[in-house]
N, C-alpha and C positions, 0 to 999 in steps of 0.2 A: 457500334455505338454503345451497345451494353458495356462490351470489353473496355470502353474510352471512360465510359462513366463509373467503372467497378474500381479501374487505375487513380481517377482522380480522387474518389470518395476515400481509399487507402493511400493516396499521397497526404491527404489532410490527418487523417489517424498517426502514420507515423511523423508529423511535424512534431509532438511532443513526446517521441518514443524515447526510452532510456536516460529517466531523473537521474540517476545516476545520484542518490542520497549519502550524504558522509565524502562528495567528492567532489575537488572540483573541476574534475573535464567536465567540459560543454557537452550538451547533448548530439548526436550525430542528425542532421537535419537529412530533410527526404531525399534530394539530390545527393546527399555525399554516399547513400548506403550502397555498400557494394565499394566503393570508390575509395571510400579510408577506411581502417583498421577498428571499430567499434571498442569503448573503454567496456571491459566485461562487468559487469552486477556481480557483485562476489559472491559467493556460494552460501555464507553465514548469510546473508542477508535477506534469503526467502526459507520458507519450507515446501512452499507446493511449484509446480508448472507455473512459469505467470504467462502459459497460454491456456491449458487446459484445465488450472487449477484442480489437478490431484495433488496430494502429497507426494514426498519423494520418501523411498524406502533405499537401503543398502541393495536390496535383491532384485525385485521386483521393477524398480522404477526411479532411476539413476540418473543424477543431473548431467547436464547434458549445457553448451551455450552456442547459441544461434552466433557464427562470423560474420551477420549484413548486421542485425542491431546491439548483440552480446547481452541478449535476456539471460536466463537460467530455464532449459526449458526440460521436460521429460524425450528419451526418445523414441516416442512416439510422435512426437510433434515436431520434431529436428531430425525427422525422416526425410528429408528433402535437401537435394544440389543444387547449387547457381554457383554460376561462373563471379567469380569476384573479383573486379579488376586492380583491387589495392594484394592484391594475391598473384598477380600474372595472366589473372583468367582461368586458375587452375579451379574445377570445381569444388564447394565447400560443402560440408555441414550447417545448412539453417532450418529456421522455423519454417512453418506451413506458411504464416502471412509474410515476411518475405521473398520464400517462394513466389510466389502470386506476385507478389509488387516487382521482382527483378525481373522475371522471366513470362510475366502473363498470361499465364498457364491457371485453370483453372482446377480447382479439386474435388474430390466427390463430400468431403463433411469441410460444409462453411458454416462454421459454428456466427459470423457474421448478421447483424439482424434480429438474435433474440433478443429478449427484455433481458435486462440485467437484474437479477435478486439484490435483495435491500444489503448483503454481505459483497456483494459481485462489485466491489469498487476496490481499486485498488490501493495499496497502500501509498507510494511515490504520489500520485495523481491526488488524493487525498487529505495528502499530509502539506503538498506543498499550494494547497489551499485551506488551512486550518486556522481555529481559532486558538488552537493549541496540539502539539505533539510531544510526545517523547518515549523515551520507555521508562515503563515502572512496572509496581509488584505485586499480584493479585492475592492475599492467602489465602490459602482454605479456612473453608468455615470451623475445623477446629483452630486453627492461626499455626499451624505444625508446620504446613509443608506454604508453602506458595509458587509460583506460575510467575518469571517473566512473561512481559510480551511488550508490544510499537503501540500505543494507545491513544488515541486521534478524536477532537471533537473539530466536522467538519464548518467549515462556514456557511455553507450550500444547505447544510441539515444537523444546526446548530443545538439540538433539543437531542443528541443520540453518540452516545462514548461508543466508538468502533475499536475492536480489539484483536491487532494481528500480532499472529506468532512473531512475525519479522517483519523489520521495516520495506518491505521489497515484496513482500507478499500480494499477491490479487486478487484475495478475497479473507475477510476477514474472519477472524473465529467464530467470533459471537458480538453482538452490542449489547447496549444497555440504556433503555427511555430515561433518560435524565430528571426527564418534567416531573415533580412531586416531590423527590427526595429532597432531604434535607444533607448536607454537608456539617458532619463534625469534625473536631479535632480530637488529634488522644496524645494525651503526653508521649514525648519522644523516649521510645524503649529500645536498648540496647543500641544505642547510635542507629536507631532508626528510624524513619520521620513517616509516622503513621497517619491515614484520617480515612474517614466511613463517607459512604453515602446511607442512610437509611431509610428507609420508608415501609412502616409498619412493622412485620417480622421478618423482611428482606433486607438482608446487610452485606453490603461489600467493604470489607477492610485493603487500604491499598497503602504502599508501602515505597517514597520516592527517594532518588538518591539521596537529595540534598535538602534542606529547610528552606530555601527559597524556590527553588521548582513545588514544593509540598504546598506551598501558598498559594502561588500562580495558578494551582490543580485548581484549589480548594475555590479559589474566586472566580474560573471560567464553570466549572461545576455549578456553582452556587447562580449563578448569571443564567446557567441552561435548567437549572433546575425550577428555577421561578419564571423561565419562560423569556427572558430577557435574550433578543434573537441578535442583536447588533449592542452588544459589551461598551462599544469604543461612543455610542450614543450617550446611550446612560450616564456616563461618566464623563463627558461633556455639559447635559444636563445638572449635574450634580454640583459642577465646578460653577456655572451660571448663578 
C-alpha cells in the first residue's frame, strides 16, 4: 500500500513535469513518460541540477538529460536505467524520480518530503504563475560590470523579486523584499533603459531590453513595493 501511495503521490508531481519555456511542445503527461520521446530543456537554459540543484561545472559536474522527462540533470542523479518503450525497451539513462515512477523501485536518498527554502522554487513553475517575468540586467554597484539573469515576481508571493541565473533553473540565486522601496527612473544611457529600486543606502540599478518592458518592471515593482498584492484590483478600482 506504501508502494501504491508513493506511485500515485509521484504520478501527480510529474502531471506538470517539463514547462518546457521558450517552446512550444506540450508537456509530456504522467502516462506517456517512458512511452514518447520527452522534448529536452536545452542546456543554455539552467545552470544547476534541476533535481539536486548543484551547479554544473565543465569537470566536476556535467550535464547530463533524463530520456523519461528530458530535464537537465547532473550525473549523479541520472545514475539510473529504465527500460523505455518509446525506445524498444532498450534501457535508458534517467533521473532518480523517474526511476521510482517507471520501475517502483525504491532508493536509499529520497530527497522527497523536505521543506523547500524560500529560493527552492523553481523557475518554469514560477514563472508560469507570475505577475511578471523576463530577463534583464543587474549592475554592479560601481555600474562597470553587470549580471544577466530570469527575474520573476511571483503571484503566490507577490512582495519578493526572485532572481535566477536561467530560465529553467530550480532554485533561485538570490531575491529581494520589494516592500519599501521606492522605484526610480534614470534617463536612458547608451541605448539603455535604466531604473533603481531604492531604499535608504540600498540600491539596485537594473537594466531592460527595451522601454516598454522597463515600464511594465517599473509598475509591477512599484505595485509590490507599496504592498499592493493583486495589481489587476487596484486598477479596476481606479478605473471605477
Amino acid at each position: 500500500q506504501d508502494a501504491i501511495d508513493r506511485r500515485e503521490k509521484r504520478s501527480e508531481t510529474f502531471k506538470t513535469a517539463v514547462h518546457g519555456l521558450e517552446t512550444d511542445t506540450p508537456a509530456l503527461q504522467t502516462e506517456e513518460l517512458g512511452r514518447r520521446a520527452p522534448q529536452w530543456v536545452r542546456d543554455n537554459l539552467v545552470t544547476m541540477c534541476m533535481r539536486c540543484k548543484e551547479p554544473f561545472n565543465a569537470i566536476t559536474r556535467r550535464r547530463h538529460h533524463c530520456r523519461a522527462c528530458g530535464y537537465v540533470v547532473c550525473a549523479r542523479c541520472s545514475d539510473y536505467k529504465a527500460e523505455l518503450q518509446y525506445d524498444g525497451n532498450r534501457p535508458n539513462r534517467v533521473c532518480q524520480e523517474c526511476f521510482i515512477f517507471l520501475t517502483g523501485h525504491t532508493v536509499l536518498e529520497d530527497r522527497e518530503g523536505k521543506h523547500k527554502g524560500i529560493l527552492e522554487k523553481g523557475a518554469a513553475e514560477v514563472s508560469s504563475r507570475s505577475l511578471l517575468c523576463s530577463s534583464l540586467q543587474l549592475l554592479d554597484k560601481n555600474s562597470k560590470g553587470s549580471t544577466r539573469g530570469w527575474f520573476v515576481i511571483p503571484q503566490d508571493d507577490p512582495l519578493v523579486l526572485y532572481i535566477y541565473a536561467a530560465p529553467q533553473d530550480v532554485r533561485a540565486h538570490t531575491s529581494i523584499p520589494l516592500l519599501g522601496y521606492q522605484v526610480r527612473d534614470m534617463p536612458q544611457s547608451e541605448s539603455r533603459h535604466l531604473f533603481q529600486l531604492v531604499q535608504s543606502r540600498q540600491v539596485f540599478t537594473f537594466v531592460a531590453d527595451t522601454e516598454e518592458l522597463k515600464q511594465r518592471w517599473m509598475k509591477a515593482m512599484a505595485h509590490s513595493a507599496a504592498g499592493i498584492t493583486h495589481p489587476e484590483e487596484e486598477e479596476e478600482e481606479e478605473e471605477d
